[in-house]
C-alpha positions in Angstrom: 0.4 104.9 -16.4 2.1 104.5 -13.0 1.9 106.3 -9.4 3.4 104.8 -6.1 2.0 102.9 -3.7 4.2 103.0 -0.4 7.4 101.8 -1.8 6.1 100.1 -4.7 5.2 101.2 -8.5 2.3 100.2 -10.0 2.2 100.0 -13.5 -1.0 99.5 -15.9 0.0 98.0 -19.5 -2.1 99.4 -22.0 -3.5 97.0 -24.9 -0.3 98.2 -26.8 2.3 97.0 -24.7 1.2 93.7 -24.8 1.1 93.4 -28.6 4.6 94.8 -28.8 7.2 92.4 -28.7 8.8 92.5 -25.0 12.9 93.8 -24.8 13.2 92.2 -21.9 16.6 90.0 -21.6 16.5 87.1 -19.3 19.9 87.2 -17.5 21.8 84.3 -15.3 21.4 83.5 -12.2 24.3 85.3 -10.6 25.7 84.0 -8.2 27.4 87.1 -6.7 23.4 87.8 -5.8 23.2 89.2 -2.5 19.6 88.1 -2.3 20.0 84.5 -3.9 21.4 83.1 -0.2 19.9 85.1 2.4 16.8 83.3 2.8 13.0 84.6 3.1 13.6 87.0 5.3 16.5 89.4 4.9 19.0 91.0 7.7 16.8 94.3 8.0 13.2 92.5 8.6 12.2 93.2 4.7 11.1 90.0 2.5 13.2 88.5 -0.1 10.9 88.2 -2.8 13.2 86.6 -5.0 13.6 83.8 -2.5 14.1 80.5 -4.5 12.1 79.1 -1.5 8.6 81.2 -2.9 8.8 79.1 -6.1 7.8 82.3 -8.1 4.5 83.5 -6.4 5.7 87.1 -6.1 5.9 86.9 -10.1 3.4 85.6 -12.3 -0.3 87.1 -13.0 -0.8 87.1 -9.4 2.7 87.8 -8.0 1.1 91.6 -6.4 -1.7 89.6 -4.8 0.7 87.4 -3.6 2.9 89.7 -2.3 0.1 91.8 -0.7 -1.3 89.2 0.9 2.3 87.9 2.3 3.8 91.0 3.4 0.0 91.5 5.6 0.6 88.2 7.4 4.5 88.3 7.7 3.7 92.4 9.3 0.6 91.5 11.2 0.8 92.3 14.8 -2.6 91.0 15.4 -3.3 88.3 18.2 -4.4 85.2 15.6 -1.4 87.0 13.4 -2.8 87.2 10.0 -6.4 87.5 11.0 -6.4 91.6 9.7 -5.1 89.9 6.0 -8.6 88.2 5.2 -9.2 90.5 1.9 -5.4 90.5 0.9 -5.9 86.8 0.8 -9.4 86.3 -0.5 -7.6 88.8 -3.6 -4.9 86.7 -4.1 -7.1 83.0 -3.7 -9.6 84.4 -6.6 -6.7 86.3 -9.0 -5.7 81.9 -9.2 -8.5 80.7 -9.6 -8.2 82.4 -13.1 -5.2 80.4 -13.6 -5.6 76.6 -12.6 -2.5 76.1 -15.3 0.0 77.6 -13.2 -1.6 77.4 -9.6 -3.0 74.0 -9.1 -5.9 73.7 -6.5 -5.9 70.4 -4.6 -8.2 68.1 -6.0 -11.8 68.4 -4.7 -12.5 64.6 -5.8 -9.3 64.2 -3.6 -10.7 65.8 -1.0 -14.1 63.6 -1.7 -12.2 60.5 -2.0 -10.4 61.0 1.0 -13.5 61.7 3.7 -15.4 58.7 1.9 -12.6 56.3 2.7 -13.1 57.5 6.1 -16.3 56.9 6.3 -15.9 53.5 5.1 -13.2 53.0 7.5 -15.8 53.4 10.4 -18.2 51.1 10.2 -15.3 48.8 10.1 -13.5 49.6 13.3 -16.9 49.5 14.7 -17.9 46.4 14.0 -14.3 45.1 15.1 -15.0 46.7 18.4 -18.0 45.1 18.9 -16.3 41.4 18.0 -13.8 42.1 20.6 -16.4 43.1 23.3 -18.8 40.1 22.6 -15.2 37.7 22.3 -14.2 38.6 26.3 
């Protein structure tokens, strides 16, 4: 089943397709690609979604998130640009969540790590402060 969106297709697989082995052929890069070299943003204003420089977000389980939520912030013509793309992105932030595999988040005991060794840090420089004041 597909219909149009805009300019774009969207397709539903059915339980069938994906037990059917896939035709697809994987082809070379070509380097005669038109696309490959112009960068993220092509000559007319459109993105280049297949960009080298996007690492693959606009494919992958959540490459229409992606691209939803990307072609909202690179079209927004809000004041805090971007600001009208909250759902787009909030879409895209909880379709990869369901795949921590291929999208990473940053560490939370990182982030832990990190604000405790500031913390610690404090009460250091303070007490070096107050040396230096009581020192004079």
């Amino acid at each position: 089943v597909s219909y149009m969106v805009g300019k774009d297709r969207i397709i539903f697989a059915t339980k069938e397709d994906h037990e059917t082995p896939s035709s697809a052929e994987l082809v070379a890069d070509d380097p005669d690609d038109p696309y490959e070299e112009q960068g993220l943003i092509l000559p007319n204003g459109d993105i280049n979604w297949n960009c080298p420089c996007l690492g693959g977000m606009a494919s992958g389980p959540c490459g229409e998130q992606f691209k939803s939520a990307f072609s909202c912030f690179h079209y927004s013509t809000e004041e805090i640009k971007g600001s009208d793309c909250v759902d787009q992105f909030r879409a895209m932030q909880e379709c990869m969540q369901k795949y921590p595999d291929l999208y990473p988040q940053e560490d939370e005991n990182e982030e832990k790590e990190k604000s405790s060794k500031d913390l610690e840090a404090t009460p250091m420089e303070a007490a070096a402060a107050k040396e230096e004041k009581g020192s004079s």
